[in-house]
C-alpha positions in Angstrom: -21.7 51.3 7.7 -19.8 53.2 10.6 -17.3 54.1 8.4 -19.5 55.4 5.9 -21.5 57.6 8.2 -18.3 59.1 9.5 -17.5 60.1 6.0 -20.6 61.5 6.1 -20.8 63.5 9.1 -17.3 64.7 8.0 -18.0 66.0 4.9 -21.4 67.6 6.3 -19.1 69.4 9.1 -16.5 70.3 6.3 -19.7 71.6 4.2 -21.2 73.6 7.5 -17.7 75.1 8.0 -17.3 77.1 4.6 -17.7 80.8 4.2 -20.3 81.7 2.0 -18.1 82.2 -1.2 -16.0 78.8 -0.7 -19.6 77.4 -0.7 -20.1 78.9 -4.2 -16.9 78.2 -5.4 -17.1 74.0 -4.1 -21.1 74.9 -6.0 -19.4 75.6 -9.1 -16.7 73.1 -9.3 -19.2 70.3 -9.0 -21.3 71.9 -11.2 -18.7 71.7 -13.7 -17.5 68.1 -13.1 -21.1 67.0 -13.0 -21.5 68.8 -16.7 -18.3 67.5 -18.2 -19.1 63.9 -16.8 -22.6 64.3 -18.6 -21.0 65.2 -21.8 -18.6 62.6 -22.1 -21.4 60.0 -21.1 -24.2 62.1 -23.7 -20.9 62.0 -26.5 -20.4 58.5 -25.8 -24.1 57.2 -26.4 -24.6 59.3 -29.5 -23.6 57.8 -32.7 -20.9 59.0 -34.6 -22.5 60.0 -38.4 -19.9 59.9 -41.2 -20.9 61.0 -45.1 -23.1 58.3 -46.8 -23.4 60.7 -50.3 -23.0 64.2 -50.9 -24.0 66.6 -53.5 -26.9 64.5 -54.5 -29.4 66.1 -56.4 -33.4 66.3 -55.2 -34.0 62.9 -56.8 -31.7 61.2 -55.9 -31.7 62.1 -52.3 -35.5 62.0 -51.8 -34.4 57.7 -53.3 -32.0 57.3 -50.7 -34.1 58.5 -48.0 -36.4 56.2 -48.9 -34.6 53.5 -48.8 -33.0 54.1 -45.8 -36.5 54.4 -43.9 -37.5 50.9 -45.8 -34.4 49.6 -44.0 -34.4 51.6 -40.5 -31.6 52.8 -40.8 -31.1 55.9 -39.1 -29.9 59.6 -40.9 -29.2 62.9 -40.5 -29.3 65.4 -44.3 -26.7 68.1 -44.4 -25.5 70.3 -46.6 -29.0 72.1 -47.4 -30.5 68.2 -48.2 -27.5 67.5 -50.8 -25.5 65.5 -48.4 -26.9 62.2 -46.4 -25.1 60.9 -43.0 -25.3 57.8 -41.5 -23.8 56.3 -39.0 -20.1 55.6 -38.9 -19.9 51.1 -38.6 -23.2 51.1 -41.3 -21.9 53.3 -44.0 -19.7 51.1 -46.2 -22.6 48.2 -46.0 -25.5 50.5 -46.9 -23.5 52.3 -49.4 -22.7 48.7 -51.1 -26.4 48.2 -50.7 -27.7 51.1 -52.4 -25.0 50.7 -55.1 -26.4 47.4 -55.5 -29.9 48.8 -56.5 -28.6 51.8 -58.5 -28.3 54.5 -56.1 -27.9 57.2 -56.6 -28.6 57.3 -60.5 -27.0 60.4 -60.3 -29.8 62.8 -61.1 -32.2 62.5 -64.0 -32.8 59.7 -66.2 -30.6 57.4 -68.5 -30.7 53.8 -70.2 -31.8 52.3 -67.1 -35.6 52.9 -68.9 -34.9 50.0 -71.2 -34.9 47.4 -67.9 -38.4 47.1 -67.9 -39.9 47.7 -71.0 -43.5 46.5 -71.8 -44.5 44.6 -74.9 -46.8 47.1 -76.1 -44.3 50.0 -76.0 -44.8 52.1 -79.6 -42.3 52.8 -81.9 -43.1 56.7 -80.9 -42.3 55.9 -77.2 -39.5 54.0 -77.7 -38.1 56.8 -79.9 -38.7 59.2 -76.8 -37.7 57.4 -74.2 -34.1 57.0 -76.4 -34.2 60.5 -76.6 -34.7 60.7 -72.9 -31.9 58.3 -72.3 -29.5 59.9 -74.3 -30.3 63.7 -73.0 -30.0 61.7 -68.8 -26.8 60.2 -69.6 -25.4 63.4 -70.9 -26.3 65.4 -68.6 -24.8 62.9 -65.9 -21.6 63.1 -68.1 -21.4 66.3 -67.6 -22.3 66.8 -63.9 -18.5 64.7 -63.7 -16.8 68.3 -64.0 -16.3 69.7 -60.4 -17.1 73.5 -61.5 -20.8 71.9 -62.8 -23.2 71.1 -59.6 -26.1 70.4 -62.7 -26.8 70.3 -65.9 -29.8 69.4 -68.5 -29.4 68.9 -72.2 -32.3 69.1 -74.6 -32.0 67.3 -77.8 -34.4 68.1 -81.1 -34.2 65.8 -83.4 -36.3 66.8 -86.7 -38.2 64.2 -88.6 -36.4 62.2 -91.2 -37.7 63.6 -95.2 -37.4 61.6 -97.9 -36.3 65.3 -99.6 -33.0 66.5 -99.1 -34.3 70.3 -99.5 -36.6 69.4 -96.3 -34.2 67.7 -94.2 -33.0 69.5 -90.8 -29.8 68.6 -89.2 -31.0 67.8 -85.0 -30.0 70.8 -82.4 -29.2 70.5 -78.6 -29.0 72.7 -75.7 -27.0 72.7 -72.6 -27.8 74.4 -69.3 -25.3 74.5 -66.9 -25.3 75.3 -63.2 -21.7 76.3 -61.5 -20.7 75.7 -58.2 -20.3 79.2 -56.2 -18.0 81.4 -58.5 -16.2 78.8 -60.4 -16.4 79.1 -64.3 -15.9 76.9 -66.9 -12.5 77.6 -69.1 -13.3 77.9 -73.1 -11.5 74.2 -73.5 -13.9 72.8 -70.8 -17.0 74.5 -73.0 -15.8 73.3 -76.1 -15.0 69.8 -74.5 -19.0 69.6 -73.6 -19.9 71.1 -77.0 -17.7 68.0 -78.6 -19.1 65.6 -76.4 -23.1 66.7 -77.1 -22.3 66.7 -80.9 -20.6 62.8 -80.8 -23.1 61.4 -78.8 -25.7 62.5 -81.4 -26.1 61.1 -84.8 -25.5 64.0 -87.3 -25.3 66.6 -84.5 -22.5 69.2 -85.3 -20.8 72.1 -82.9 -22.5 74.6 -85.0 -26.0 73.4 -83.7 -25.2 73.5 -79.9 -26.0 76.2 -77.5 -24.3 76.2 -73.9 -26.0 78.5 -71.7 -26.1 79.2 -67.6 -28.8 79.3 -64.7 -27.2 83.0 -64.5 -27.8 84.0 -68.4 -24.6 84.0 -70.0 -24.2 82.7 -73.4 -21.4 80.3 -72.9 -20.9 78.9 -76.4 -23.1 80.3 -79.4 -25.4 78.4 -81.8 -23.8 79.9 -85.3 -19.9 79.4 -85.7 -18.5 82.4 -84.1 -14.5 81.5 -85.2 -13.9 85.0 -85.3 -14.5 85.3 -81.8 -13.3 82.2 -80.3 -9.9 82.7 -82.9 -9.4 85.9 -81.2 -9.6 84.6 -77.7 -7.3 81.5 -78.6 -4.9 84.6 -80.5 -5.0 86.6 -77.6 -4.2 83.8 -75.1 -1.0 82.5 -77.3 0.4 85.8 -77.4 0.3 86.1 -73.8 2.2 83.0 -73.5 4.5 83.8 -75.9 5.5 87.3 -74.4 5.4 85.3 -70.8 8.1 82.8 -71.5 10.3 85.3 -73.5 9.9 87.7 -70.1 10.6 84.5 -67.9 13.9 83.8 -70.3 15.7 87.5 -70.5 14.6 87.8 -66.2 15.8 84.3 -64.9 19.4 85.1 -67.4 19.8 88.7 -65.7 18.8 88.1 -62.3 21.9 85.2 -62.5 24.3 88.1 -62.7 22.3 91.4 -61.0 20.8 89.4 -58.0 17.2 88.1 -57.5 14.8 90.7 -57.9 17.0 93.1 -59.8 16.0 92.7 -63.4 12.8 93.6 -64.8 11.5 92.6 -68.3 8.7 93.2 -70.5 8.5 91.6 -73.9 5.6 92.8 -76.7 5.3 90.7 -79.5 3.5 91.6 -82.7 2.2 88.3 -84.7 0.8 87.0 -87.8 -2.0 85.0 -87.6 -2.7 85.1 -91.3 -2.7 81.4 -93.5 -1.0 81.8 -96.4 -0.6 79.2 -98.9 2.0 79.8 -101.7 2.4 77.6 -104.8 5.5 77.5 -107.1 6.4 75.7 -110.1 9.5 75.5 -111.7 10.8 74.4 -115.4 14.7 72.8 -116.1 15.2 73.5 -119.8 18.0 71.3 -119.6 15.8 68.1 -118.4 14.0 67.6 -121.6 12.4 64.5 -122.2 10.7 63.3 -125.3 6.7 62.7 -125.0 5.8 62.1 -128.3 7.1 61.7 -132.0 5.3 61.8 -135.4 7.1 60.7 -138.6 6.0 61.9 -142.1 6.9 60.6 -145.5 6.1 61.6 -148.8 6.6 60.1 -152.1 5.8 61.4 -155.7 7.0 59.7 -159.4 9.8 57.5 -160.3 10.9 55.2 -162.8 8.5 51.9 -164.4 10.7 49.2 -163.0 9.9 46.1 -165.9 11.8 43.8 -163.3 10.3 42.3 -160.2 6.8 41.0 -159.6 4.5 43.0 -161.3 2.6 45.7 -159.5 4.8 46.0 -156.7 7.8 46.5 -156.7 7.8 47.2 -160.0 5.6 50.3 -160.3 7.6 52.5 -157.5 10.3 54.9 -158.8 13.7 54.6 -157.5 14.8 57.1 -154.9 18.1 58.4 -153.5 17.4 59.8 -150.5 19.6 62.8 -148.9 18.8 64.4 -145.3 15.5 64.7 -145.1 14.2 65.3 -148.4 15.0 63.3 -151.1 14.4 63.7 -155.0 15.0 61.3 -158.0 14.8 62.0 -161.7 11.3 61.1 -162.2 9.7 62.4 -158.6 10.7 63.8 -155.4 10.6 62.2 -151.6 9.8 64.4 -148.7 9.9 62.7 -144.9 8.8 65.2 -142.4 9.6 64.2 -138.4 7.8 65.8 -135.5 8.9 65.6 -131.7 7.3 66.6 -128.7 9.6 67.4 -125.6 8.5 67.1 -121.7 9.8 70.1 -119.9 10.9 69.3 -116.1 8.8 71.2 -113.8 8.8 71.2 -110.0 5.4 72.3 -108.2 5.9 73.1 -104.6 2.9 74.1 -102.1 4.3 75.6 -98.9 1.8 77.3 -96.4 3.0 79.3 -93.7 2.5 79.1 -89.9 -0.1 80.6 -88.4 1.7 82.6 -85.0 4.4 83.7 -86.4 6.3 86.8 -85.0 6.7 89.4 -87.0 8.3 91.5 -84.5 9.6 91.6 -81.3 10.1 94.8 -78.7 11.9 94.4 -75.2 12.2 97.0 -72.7 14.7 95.7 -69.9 15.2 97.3 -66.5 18.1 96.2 -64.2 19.2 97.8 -60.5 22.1 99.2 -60.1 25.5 98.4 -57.5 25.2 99.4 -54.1 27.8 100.7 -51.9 27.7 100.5 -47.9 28.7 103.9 -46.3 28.5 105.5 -43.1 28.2 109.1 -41.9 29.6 110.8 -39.5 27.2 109.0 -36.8 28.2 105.6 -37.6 24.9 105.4 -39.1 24.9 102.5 -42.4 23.4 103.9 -45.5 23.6 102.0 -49.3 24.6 104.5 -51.9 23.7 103.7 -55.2 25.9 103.4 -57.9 24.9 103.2 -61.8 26.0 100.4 -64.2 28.6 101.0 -66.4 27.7 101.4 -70.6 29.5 98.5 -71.3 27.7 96.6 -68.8 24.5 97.7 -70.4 25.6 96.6 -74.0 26.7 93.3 -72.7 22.9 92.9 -70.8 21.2 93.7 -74.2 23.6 91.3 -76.7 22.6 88.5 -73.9 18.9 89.7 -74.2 19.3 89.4 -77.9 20.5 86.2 -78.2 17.8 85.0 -75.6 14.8 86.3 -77.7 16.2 85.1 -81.2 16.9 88.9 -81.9 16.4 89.1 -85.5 16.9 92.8 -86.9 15.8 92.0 -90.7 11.9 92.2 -88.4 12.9 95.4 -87.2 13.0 93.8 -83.6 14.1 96.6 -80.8 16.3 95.8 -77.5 16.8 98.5 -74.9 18.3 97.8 -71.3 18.5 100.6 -68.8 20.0 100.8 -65.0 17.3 102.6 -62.6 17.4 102.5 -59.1 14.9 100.2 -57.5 11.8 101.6 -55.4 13.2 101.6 -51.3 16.7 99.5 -52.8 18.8 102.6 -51.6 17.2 101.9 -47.7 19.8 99.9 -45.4 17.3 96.7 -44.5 16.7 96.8 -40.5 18.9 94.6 -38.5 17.0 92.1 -37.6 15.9 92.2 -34.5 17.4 89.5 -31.6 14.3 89.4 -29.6 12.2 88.6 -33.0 13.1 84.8 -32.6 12.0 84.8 -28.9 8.5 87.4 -29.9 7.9 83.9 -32.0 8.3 81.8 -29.7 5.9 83.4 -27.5 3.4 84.1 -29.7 3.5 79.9 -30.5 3.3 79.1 -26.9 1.0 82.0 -25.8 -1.8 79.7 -25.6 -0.2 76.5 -24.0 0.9 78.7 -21.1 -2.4 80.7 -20.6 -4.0 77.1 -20.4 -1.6 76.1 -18.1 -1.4 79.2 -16.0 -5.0 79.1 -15.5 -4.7 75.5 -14.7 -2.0 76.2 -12.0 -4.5 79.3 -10.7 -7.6 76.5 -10.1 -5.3 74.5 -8.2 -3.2 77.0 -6.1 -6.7 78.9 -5.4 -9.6 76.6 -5.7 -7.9 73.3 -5.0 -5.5 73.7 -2.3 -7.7 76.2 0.2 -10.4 73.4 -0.4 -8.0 70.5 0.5 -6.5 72.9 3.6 -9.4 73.6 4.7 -10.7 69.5 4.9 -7.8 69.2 6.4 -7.7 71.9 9.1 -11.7 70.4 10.3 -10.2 67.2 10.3 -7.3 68.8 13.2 -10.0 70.9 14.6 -12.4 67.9 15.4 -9.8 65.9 16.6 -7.9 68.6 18.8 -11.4 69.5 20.2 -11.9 65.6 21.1 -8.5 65.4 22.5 -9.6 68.6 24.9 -12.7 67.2 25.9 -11.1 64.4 26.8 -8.3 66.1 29.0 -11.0 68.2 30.7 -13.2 65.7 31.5 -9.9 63.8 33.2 -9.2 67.5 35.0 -12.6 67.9 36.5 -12.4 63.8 38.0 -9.3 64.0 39.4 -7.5 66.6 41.6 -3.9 67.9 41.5 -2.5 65.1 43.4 -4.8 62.5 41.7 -6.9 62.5 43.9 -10.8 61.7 42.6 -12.9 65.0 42.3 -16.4 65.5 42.4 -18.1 64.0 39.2 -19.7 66.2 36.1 -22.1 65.6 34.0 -20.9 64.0 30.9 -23.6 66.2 29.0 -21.5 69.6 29.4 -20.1 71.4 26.6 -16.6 71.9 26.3 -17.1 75.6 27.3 -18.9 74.6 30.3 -16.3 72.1 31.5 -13.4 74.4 30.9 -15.4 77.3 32.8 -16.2 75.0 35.6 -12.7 73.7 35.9 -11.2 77.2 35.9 -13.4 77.9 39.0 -12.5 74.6 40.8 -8.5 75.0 39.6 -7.6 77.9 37.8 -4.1 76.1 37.4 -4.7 73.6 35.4 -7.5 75.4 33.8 -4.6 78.0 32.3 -1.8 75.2 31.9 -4.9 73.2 29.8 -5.4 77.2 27.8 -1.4 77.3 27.1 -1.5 73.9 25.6 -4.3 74.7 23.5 -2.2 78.4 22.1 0.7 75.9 21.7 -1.1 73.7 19.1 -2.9 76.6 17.8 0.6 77.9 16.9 
């Protein structure tokens, strides 16, 4: 204990000794160490929350929550209520729990209404609830693109007629809600549009509306091809004039320098379908299709011979080419031939996108020369490319495009200087490097110059100062001690006349300079000497 109530006293003394603003300054440093100790102790208790789910819709986190109560298990909602934390060491094993009892469904409804189905369900509700099913599951489907946050389809289904004039083909709507400023491209609209009209028995594009929370009409109801044609026409021409920029640029700026070639292509195309058909006849490939023989025979001689009413009662004939006569009647055979003509039928239909013309307007930078004045002073002087240079530019752009003059296609490559090209670029600058380097470390050394400033200016007067009590106490002790051996024995060592050992210091030293003035200034010397 003795050591501990010296430790005490001393740090009391220490504590009485300070000035005022060391006082406040020792206030505020414990203050601080007592504040960061509290922290680290209040950041070590508190549980660390990681992301159970987030961009949940209302249903589906109000289910969460309430299963998460059921099993006391704490949470924190974030996000505006989209997002639910728990904390860290839980979150994989209540996720796999929640999974297990299908949560989150993922907002809405879907076929999960057929797990319990009663006995006396109606055809009626069993219809709807299909319907309902179908229209959850969609929508779910489509929540999977990252620029939708949400999304409800509606499905109308007509009832069937046993008259084709009455029968409707069903309808659907889509309502989309974005997240932020993200749109949906057309390929992503007509992507849901296919995806509504598959899932749906007899559904087609034509009978789908995709619409906004904002308003806009995303995708019509009635076929508007004109309008999406002209949007997919557009787009392909773009690209088209894009790559044949990137071809005549990339070539030129390997021979002028990066930078030094500019290109712009237009390109006029035909988007028109047109489906030719040609047929063709060889006269020379006949072929015989059909043949029809006639023969005639009128007359001739009673033949007595021969069996009787045959051969007997027909005249005899000498036949010459193709009609033949005899004395008593004439013969007349008559041959008919029809001939197959070759003939080639050919259906060609021609590309839609094809270029019907092509105009390129090339700009390259000239040479540049370095000079200098009078003054020493650098300066680029531009110099202009040469007409053969120029004509050997476009025959490369030419060839690059598929330059085909029979379209009436037009080429033309000039030399321009380049906005500021003619200005000598600054030297760089040799203290830029080191600028950099400071800037990086800027903050590293104002941390640690403000760390060196606590300790040459809060710490080390603080530890001086302990230190300098500690000397004073024990200096003082060693000068009581010495006086109180002055005033009990004389010069020669002889015994003096005994004080009372409850003087102060002062009071001893003023008594012994009365009694021995002497040793009363050899004992003040000493004292200037360890003062010193």
């Amino acid at each position: 204990m003795a050591p501990l109530r010296d430790i005490s006293n001393q740090a009391v003394s220490v504590i009485k000794s300070l000035t005022l603003p060391q006082k406040i300054i020792a206030g505020f440093i414990v203050a601080a160490v007592l504040v960061a100790m509290l922290s680290l102790s209040f950041m070590g208790a508190k549980p660390n929350y990681s992301v159970l789910y987030s961009g949940l819709t209302p249903e589906d986190a109000a289910g969460v929550i309430a299963r998460l109560k059921e099993q006391r298990i704490d949470y924190q909602l974030a996000e505006n209520g989209t997002a639910v934390l728990v904390p860290g060491p839980t979150v994989h094993e209540t996720r796999l729990t929640l999974a297990g009892e299908g949560l989150p469904r993922g907002g809405g409804v879907g076929f999960e209404l057929f797990d319990k189905s009663s006995f006396g369900t109606t055809d009626f509700v069993q219809q709807l609830n299909y319907q309902r099913a179908v229209q959850g599951e969609l929508a779910r489907t489509i929540r999977q693109f990252k620029q939708v946050s949400d999304a409800r389809v509606h499905i109308a289904t007509p009832k069937e007629s046993v008259f084709v004039e009455d029968s409707r083909p069903p309808s659907a709507s889509v309502s989309l809600t974005m997240n932020g400023q993200e749109n949906l491209a057309k390929s992503e609209i007509m992507a849901i549009v296919h995806l509504v009209a598959s899932a749906v028995p007899g559904l087609t594009s034509e009978n789908i509306t995709v619409v906004d929370t904002v308003g806009r009409l995303l995708f019509r109801k009635e076929s508007d091809d004109a309008a999406m044609l002209s949007a997919t026409q557009l787009e392909y021409q773009t690209k088209v004039e894009s790559d044949l920029r990137k071809k005549v640029e990339s070539m030129l700026e390997e021979v002028v320098g990066v930078n030094k070639a500019l290109a712009r292509v237009t390109v006029d195309l035909d988007f028109n379908k047109v489906a030719v058909t040609e047929e063709s006849f060889d006269p020379d490939g006949q072929v015989i299709r059909s043949e029809q023989f006639l023969l005639e025979k009128q007359g001739g001689e009673e033949d007595t011979g021969g069996i009787p009413g045959v051969k007997g009662q027909l005249a005899t004939f000498t036949e010459t080419g193709d009609a033949a006569t005899s004395t008593e009647g004439f013969n007349r055979k008559n041959i008919t031939r029809n001939y197959e003509i070759t003939r080639k039928t050919r259906q060609v239909q021609e590309g839609v996108g094809v270029i019907k013309r092509l105009s390129v307007a090339v700009m390259v930078d000239g040479a540049y020369e370095e000079s200098k004045d009078k003054d020493g002073k650098k300066s680029l002087v531009y110099k202009a490319r040469s007409p053969e240079e120029l004509q050997h530019f476009a025959k490369m752009t030419q060839n690059a495009i598929g330059f085909d003059p029979d379209r009436g296609d037009q080429v033309e490559v000039v030399a321009m200087p380049f906005y500021l090209s003619s200005v000598v670029p600054p030297e760089p600058d040799p203290l830029e490097k080191w600028h950099a380097l400071i800037e990086n470390l800027a903050v590293p050394i104002a941390l640690l110059l403000v760390a060196l400033a606590f300790l040459l200016f809060v710490v080390r007067p603080f530890l001086r100062l302990l230190s300098k009590q500690q000397q004073e106490a024990q200096r003082k002790a060693e000068l009581a001690a010495q006086a109180g051996l002055l005033e009990t024995r004389g010069e020669d060592g002889e015994d003096l006349t005994f004080q009372p050992l409850g003087m102060t210091d002062k009071e001893r030293i003023y008594k012994l300079a009365q009694s021995d003035p002497e040793r009363a200034a050899d004992l003040v010397r000493r004292w200037l000497r360890e003062e010193m």
